[in-house]
C-alpha positions, 0 to 999 in steps of 0.5 A, a space after each residue: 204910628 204917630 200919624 193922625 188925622 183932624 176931620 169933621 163931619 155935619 148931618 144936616 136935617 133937610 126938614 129943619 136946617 138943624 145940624 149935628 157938628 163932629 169936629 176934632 181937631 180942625 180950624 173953626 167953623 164959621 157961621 154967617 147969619 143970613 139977618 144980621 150977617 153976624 158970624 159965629 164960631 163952633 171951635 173943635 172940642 174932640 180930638 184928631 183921629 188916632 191920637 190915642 186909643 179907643 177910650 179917648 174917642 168920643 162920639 158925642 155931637 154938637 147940635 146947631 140951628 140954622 135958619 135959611 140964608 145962613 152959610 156955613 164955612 168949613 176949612 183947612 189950615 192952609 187957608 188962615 195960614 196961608 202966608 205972604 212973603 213977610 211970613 205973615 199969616 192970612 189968619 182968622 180975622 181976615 177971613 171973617 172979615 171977608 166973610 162979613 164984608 161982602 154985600 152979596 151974599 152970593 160972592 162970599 166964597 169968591 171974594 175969600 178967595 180973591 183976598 186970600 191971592 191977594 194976600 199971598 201976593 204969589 208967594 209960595 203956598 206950603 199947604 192945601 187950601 180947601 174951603 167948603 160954604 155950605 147954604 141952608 135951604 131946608 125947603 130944598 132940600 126936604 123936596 130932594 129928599 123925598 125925591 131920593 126916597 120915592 125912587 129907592 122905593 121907600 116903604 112906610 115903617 110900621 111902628 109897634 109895641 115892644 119892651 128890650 131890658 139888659 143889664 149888665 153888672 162889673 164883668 160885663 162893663 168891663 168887657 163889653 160896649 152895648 151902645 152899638 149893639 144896643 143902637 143896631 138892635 133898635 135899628 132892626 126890631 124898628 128900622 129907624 136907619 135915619 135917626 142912627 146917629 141921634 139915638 147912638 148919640 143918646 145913648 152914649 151920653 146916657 151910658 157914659 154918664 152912667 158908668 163914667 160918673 156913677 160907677 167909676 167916680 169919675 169928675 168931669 171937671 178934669 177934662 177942663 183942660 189937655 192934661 186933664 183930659 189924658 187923666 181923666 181917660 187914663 184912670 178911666 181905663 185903669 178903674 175899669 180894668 180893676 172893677 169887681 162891683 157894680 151895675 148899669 141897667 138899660 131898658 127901652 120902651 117902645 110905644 106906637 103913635 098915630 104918624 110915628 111911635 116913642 122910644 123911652 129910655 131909661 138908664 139906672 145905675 149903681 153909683 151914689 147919684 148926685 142932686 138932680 137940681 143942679 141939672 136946672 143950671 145946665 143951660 148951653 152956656 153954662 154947661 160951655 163954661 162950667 165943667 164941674 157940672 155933672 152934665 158938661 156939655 153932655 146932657 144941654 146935647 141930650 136936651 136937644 136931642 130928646 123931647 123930655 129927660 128926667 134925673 130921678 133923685 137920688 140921681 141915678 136914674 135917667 129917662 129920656 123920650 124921643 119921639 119920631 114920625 113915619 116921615 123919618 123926621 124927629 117929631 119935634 123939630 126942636 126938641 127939649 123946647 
């Protein structure tokens, strides 16, 4: 139709204050720090929805820490350019600038917008203005959470022993995606409904890790820039269509705790591997910065994401754990530390 639409979407932990960020396309979002007052940026690194096909959609997520007091700025375009009647644009800088001025920090969103009217100076506005600030008060929000749960009628999960094995070979990966079946099937024998997107998350990255680079061959440094990226999801697609050989095994393993239960997920696939040790570069900068990594910004999310994940060598076996509590939190609010 050549219509798509840029969006993003924020889960925010009501217990911990940390985030899962899904942006495609948008403007950046800002983070103003409540100690320091500094501001930092999550630029979108996914694209609008509906350009291109389902292979070009990924579901992969950035995780943010926020402590209380940091205000969170989500926007539109039509706020850095909103123009005046020179045709200059209000544009980044001054919006942060009316983000980090401010001594209150409670007239923040006021004041952006008192200077955005006085920028524009009455002229007209060609497109909408929509900002969102959002305030982390994690205390808060865990009371109204468990006030929401006590009132739906909640009832304690019961954690249990189980073990799930599949496999799938060349005909099977070509046709069929297991992680939302794979996803559901953990949310029915278990119920962990509140942690869905966190285990799809692990999972997708797992898998497409698996089949991406090591069945298929593919190099995840060709994503490094626009062109690249069509390419890599191009010969994707093709080098799937025309797969005669090859495996990915998925084995969940589920053991109960005393306030919760561990899901251990292994991964195996039938590609050559790689060395695992450059995995021990795979810090959140680097894997920004570098995308020759296997890992790109995959597996620093996967470390987040899971309390422990081992590559075994020759590089084709993956394990990930992640632990979980009746409270429907992550057991380790800062997981991978």
């Amino acid at each position: 139709t050549g219509m798509f639409l840029v969006a993003a979407g924020i889960e925010i932990s009501a217990r911990t204050g940390s985030a899962m960020v899904w942006a495609g396309g948008v403007p950046d979002i800002l983070i103003r720090r409540f100690g320091s007052g500094s501001i930092e940026h999550i630029a979108a690194r996914h694209l609008p929805l509906g350009i291109g096909g389902d292979e070009l959609f990924e579901r992969s997520f950035d995780m943010l820490a926020l402590e209380p007091g940091d205000r969170l700025y989500m926007l539109t375009d039509g706020v850095t350019e909103a123009e005046n009647a020179s045709g200059e644009m209000f544009g980044i800088g001054r919006l942060k600038q009316s983000i980090g001025e401010h001594a209150d920090p409670d007239g923040i969103f006021d004041r952006v917008m008192t200077n955005l009217e006085t920028f524009r100076a009455g002229h007209a506005q060609n497109d909408d203005v929509t900002l969102l600030e959002y305030v982390c008060n994690p205390g808060l929000e865990h009371r109204i959470s468990q006030r929401l749960r006590i009132g739906a009628g909640s009832r304690r999960q019961v954690s249990t022993e189980w073990h799930i094995d599949m496999h799938l070979n060349a005909e099977a990966l070509r046709d069929f995606d297991p992680r939302p079946v794979v996803t559901q099937l953990v949310m029915d024998v278990q119920g962990l409904y509140n942690h869905r997107e966190r285990l799809f998350t692990i999972l997708a990255e797992l898998f497409s890790n698996a089949l991406d680079h090591g069945v298929l061959g593919l190099d995840s440094a060709m994503k490094r820039s626009s062109e690249g990226f069509s390419e890599y999801y191009r010969l994707r697609a093709e080098r799937l269509a025309a797969l005669a050989d090859g495996w990915v095994d998925i084995s969940l393993n589920h053991q109960p705790s005393m306030d919760g239960g561990q899901l251990n997920i292994q991964i195996s696939d039938s590609g050559a591997g790689f060395d695992p040790k450059i995995l021990e570069q795979a810090t959140d900068r680097v894997c920004h910065d570098n995308a020759e990594l296997f890992c790109g910004r995959g597996f620093s999310l996967l470390r987040q994401l899971c309390d422990n994940i081992i590559v075994h060598p020759p590089g084709n076996l993956t394990e990930a754990a992640y632990a979980w509590r009746h409270d429907n939190e992550h057991a380790n609010p800062h997981p991978g530390e």
